[in-house]
TINU-601581 format. One record per residue (C-alpha): z, x, y; residue in three letters; residue number from 1. Coordinates in Angstrom, 3 decimals. Layout:
BEGIN
c3/c1/c2/r/k
Z/X/Y/ALA/NUM .
...
***
This chain:
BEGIN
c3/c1/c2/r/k
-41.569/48.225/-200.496/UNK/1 .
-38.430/50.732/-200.300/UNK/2 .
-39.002/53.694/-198.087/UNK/3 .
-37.610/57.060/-198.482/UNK/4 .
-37.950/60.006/-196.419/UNK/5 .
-36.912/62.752/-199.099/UNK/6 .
-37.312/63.298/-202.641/UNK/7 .
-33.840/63.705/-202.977/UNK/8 .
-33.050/60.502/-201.389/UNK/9 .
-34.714/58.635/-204.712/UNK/10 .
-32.136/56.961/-207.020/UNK/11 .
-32.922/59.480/-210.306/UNK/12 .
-31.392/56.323/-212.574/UNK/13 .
-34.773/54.136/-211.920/UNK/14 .
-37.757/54.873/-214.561/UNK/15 .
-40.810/55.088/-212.931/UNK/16 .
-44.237/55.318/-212.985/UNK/17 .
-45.998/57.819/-210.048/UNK/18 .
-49.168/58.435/-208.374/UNK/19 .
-49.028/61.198/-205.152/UNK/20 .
-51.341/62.577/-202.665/UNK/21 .
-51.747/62.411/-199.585/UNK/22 .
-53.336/59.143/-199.012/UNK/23 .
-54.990/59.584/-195.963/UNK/24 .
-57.139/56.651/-194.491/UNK/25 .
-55.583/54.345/-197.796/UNK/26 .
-58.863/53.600/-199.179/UNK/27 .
-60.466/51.960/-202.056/UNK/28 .
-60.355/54.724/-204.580/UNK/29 .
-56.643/54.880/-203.396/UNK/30 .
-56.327/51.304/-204.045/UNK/31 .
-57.763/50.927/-207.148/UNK/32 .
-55.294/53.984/-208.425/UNK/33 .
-51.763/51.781/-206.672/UNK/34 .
-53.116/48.303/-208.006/UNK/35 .
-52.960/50.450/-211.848/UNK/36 .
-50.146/51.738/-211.297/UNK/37 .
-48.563/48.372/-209.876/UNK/38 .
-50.338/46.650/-212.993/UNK/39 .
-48.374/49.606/-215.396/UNK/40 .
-44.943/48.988/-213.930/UNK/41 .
-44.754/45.656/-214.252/UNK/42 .
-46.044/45.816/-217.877/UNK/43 .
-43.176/48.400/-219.144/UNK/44 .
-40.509/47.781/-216.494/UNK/45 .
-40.739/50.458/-214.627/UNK/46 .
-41.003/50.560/-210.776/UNK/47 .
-43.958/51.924/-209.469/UNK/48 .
-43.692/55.061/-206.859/UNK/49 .
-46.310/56.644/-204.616/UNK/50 .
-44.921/59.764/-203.178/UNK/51 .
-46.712/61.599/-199.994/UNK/52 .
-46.413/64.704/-197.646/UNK/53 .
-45.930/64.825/-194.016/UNK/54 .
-46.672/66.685/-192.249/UNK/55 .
-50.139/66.944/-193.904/UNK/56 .
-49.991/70.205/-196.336/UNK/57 .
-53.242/71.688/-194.269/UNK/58 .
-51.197/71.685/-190.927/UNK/59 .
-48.502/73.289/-192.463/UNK/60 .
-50.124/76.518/-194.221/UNK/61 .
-52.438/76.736/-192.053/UNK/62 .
-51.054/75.771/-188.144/UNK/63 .
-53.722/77.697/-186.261/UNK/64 .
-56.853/75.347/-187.857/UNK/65 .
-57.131/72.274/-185.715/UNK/66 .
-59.984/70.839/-187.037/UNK/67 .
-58.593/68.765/-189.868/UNK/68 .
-58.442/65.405/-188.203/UNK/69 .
-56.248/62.554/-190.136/UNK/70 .
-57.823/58.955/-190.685/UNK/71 .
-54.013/57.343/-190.550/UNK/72 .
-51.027/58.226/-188.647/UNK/73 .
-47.825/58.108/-190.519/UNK/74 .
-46.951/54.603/-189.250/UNK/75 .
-50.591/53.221/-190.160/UNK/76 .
-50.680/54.921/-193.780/UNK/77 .
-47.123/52.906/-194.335/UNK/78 .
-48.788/49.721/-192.449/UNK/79 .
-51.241/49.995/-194.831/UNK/80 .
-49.046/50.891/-197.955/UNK/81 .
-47.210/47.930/-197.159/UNK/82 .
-49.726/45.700/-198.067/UNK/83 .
-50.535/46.843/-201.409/UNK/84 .
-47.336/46.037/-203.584/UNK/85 .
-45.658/48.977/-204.104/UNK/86 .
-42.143/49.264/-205.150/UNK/87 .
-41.323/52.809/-203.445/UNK/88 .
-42.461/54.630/-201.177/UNK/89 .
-41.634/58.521/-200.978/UNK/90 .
-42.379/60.392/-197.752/UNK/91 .
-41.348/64.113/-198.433/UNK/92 .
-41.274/66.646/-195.515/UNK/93 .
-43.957/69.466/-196.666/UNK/94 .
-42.481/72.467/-195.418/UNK/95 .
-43.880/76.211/-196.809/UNK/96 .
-40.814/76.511/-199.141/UNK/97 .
-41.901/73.172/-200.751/UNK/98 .
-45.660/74.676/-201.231/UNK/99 .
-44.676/77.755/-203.075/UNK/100 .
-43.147/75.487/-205.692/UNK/101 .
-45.429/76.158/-209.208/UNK/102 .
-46.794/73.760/-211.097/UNK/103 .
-44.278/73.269/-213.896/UNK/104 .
-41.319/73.566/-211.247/UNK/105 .
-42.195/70.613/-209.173/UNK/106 .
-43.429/68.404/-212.865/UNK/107 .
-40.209/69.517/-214.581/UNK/108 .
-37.977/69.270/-211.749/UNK/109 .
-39.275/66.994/-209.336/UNK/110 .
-41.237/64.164/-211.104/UNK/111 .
-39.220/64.321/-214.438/UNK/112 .
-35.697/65.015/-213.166/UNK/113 .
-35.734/63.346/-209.995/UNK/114 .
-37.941/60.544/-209.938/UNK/115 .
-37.328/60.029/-213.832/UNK/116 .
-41.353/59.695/-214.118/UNK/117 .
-42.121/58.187/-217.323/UNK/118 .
-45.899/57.624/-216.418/UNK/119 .
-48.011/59.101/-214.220/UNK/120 .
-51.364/58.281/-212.424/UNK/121 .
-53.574/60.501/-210.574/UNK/122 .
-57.375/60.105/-209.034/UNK/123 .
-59.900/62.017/-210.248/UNK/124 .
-60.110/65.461/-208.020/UNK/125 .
-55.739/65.603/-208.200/UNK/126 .
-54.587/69.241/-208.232/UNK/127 .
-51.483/70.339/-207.254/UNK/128 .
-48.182/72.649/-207.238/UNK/129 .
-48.351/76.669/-205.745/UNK/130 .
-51.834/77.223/-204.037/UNK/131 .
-53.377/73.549/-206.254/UNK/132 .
-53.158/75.534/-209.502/UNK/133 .
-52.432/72.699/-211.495/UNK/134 .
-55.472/70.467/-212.992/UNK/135 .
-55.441/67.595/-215.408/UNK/136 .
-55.489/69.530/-217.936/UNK/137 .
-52.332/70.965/-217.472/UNK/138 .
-50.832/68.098/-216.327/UNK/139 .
-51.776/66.567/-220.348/UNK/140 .
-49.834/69.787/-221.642/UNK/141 .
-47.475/68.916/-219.367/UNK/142 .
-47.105/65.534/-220.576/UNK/143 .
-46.587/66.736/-224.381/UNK/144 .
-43.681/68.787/-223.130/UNK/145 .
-41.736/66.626/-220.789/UNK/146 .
-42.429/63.844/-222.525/UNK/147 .
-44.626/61.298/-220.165/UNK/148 .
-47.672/58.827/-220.406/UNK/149 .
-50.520/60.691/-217.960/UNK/150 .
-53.536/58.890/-216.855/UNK/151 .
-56.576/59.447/-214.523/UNK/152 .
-58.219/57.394/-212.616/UNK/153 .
-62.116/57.666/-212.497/UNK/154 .
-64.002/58.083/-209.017/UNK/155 .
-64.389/54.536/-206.968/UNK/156 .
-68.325/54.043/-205.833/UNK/157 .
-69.646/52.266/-202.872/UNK/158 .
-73.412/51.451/-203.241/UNK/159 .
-73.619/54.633/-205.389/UNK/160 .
-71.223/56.899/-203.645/UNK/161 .
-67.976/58.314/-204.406/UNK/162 .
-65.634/57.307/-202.079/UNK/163 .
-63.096/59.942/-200.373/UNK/164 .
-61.149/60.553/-197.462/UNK/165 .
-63.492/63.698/-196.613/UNK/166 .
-66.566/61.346/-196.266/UNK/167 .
-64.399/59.082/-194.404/UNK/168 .
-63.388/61.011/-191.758/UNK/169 .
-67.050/62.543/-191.639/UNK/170 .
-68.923/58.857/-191.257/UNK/171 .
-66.203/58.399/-188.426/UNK/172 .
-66.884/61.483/-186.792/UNK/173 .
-70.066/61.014/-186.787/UNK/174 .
-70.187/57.583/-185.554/UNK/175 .
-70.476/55.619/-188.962/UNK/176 .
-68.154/53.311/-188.550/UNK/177 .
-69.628/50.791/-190.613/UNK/178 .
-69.681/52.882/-193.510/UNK/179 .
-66.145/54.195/-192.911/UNK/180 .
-64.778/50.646/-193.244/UNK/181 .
-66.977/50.019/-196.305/UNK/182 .
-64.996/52.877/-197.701/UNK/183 .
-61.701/52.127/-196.023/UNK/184 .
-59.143/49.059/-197.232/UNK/185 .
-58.664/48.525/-193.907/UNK/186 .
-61.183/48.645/-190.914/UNK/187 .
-60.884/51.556/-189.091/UNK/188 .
-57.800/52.123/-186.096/UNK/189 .
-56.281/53.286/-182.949/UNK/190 .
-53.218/53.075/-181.690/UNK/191 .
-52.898/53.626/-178.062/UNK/192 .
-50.788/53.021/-174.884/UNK/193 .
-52.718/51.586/-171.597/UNK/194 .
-52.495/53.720/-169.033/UNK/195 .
-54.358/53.699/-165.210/UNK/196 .
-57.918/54.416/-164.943/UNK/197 .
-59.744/54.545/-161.478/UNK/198 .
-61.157/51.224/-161.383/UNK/199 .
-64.827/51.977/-161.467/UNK/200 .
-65.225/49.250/-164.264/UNK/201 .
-63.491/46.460/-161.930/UNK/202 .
-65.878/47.488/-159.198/UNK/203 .
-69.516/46.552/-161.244/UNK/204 .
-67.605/43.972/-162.708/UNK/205 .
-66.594/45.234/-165.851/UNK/206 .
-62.830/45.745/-165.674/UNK/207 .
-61.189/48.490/-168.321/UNK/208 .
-58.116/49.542/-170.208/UNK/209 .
-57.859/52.989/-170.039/UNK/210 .
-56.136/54.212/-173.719/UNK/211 .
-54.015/57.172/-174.186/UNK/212 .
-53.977/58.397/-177.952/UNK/213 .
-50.689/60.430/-178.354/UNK/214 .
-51.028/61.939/-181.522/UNK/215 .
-52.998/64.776/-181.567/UNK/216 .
-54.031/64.584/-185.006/UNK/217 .
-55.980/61.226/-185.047/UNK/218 .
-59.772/61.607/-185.467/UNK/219 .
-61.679/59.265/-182.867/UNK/220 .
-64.959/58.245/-183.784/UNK/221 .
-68.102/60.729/-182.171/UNK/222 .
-68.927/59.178/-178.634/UNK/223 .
-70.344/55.973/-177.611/UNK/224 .
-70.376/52.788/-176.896/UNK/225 .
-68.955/50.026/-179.649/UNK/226 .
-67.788/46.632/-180.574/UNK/227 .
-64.076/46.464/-181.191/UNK/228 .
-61.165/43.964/-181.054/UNK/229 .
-58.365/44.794/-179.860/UNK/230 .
-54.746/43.044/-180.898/UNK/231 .
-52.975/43.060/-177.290/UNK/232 .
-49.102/41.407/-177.333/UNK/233 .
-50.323/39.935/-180.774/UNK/234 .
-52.920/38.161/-179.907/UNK/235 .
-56.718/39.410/-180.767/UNK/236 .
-59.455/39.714/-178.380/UNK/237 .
-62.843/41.228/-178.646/UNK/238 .
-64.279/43.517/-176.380/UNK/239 .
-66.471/46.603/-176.119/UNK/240 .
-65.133/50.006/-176.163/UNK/241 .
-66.449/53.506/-174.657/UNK/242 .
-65.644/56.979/-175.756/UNK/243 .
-67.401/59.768/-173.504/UNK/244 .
-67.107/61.412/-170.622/UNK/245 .
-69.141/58.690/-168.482/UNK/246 .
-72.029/60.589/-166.730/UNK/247 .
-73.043/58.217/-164.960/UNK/248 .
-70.184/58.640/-162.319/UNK/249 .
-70.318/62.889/-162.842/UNK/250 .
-66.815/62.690/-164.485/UNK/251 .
-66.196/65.464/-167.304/UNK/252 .
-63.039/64.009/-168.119/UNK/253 .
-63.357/62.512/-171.799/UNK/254 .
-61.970/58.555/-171.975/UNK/255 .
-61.053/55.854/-174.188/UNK/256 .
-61.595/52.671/-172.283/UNK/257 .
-62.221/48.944/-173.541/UNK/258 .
-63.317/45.839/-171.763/UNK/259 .
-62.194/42.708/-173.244/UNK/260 .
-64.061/39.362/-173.211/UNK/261 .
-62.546/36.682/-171.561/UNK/262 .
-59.144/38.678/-170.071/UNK/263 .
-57.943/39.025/-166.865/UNK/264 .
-54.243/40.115/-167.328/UNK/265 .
-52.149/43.586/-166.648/UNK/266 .
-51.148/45.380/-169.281/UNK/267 .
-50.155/49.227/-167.988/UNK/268 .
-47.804/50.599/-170.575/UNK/269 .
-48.970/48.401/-173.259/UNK/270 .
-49.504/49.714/-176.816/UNK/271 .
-52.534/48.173/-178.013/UNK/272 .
-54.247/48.607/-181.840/UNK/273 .
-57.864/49.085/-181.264/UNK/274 .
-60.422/48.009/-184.530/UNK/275 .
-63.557/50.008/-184.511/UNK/276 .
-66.195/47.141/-185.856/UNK/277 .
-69.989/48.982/-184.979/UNK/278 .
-71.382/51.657/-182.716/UNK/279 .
-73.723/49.775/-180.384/UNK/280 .
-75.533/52.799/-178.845/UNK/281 .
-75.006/56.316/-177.524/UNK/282 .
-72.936/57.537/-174.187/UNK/283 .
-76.169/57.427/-171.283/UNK/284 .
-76.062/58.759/-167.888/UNK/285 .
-77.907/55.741/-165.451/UNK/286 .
-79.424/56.845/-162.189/UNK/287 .
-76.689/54.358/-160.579/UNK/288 .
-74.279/51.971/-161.145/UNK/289 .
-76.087/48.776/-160.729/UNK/290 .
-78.510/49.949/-163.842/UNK/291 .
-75.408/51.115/-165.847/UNK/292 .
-73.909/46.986/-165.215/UNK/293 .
-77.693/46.233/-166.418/UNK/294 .
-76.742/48.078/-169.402/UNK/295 .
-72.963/46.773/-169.546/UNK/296 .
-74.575/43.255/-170.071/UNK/297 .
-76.836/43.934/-172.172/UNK/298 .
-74.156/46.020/-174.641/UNK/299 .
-71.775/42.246/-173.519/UNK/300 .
-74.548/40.139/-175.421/UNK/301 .
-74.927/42.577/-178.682/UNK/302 .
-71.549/42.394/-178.836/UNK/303 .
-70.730/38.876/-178.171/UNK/304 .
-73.339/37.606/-180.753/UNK/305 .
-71.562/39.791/-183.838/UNK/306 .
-68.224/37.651/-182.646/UNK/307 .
-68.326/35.192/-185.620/UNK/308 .
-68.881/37.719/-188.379/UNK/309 .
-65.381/39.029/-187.510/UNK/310 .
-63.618/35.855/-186.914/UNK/311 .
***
């Protein structure tokens, strides 16, 4: 997969066949619309194109709104695009100049003079151009007029329900993490970097790896306790994984810290990928510490017995 970071950047000589959006969590409705447009391509000789926004269009017209958290960080969403077969990749810096483009402006001159689209794909909600005036219906009058092949793809269903990257990031946030990787093409991620804790967990016997998430835009998953692996210096080792504020010791200070079966090594500075597998139970405040390493093996055995369905 060839990567460009502009628009402009894209060879205009190559005919090609596009899908766009912004693709956030990759998931299987998103799949199912790249494996068509993968299957198109290689059927007419064309080379298939997905082209994206970052930063995320919602950030930009609207900086002061914080609460739209992204399933992917740039670097996942091409991890994950990576794996799927495309031929290009387009990552276009969405600036407010580049949203007050109209409809027929960025079809005319964007997809039809500078990616020479002679086929296009979109899913089955796609809007787009100056404030998302542009449906699929004028995207088939567009089609008539600049002279390409336009085709939608239907909504993808998981027992029943139409998948979407809204739903996503709500099962997340609200602990579903099962669901979100039913939805997902990938299981559901964080990237992190280790950094020192104060040792409480080594103390009851339950040593941790204190994670710092950098980007500020990652959702993390509503708070708890949950089965995870983790892929440390590229090797993968399971663990369990808490998210809270741990009451327990009377610390309002929110964490991120994993134990990992069957490791004993430092690994300060590290950047680890965390998988989020299940939620095994809420955050709880014990009366002590020796009831909260009760708990700690308990939430060791749940988690140690679901090993071999992730293997």
């Amino acid at each position: 997969m060839k990567i460009f970071d502009s628009i402009n950047k894209f060879p205009s000589n190559v005919k090609t066949i596009v899908t766009l959006g912004t693709f956030d969590g990759v998931h299987k409705g998103h799949i199912a619309i790249i494996n068509r447009i993968n299957d198109i391509a290689k059927k007419n000789n064309l080379e298939s194109v997905l082209l994206t926004f970052y930063p995320h269009p919602r950030h930009v017209l609207y900086p002061d709104d914080q609460n739209l958290k992204l399933i992917n960080t740039i670097e996942e969403k091409i991890d994950s695009l990576k794996l799927t077969g495309l031929d290009n990749l387009i990552i276009h810096k969405f600036d407010k100049n580049f949203s007050r483009l109209k409809s027929v402006n960025f079809i005319r001159d964007i997809l039809v003079e500078k990616l020479n689209m002679n086929y296009m794909i979109v899913g089955f909600d796609h809007q787009f151009g100056k404030n998302r005036e542009g449906s699929f219906e004028d995207l088939i009058q567009f089609s008539n007029l600049y002279d390409f092949k336009i085709e939608k793809i239907e909504a993808q269903l998981v027992e029943g329900v139409e998948i979407s990257s809204t739903k996503i990031r709500k099962a997340i946030q609200a602990g579903e993490i099962v669901k979100a990787n039913s939805y997902l093409s990938s299981i559901y991620s964080i990237t992190a970097t280790v950094i020192k804790g104060n040792n409480i967990g080594n103390s009851i016997g339950f040593p941790t790896a204190n994670l710092d998430v950098s980007n500020k835009w990652k959702i993390i998953p509503k708070n708890g306790v949950y089965f995870v692996s983790v892929l440390v210096q590229n090797r993968k080792y399971f663990g369990m994984l808490n998210l809270g504020s741990r009451p327990t010791i009377a610390d309002s200070t929110f964490v991120i810290e994993v134990h990992l079966f069957d490791f004993n090594k430092q690994i300060y500075n590290d950047i680890v990928k965390v998988n989020f597998l299940k939620r095994i139970r809420e955050e709880k405040k014990f009366l002590d510490l020796s009831k909260l390493k009760l708990q700690l093996k308990k939430d060791e055995i749940e988690c140690r017995s679901m090993i071999d369905n992730f293997c």
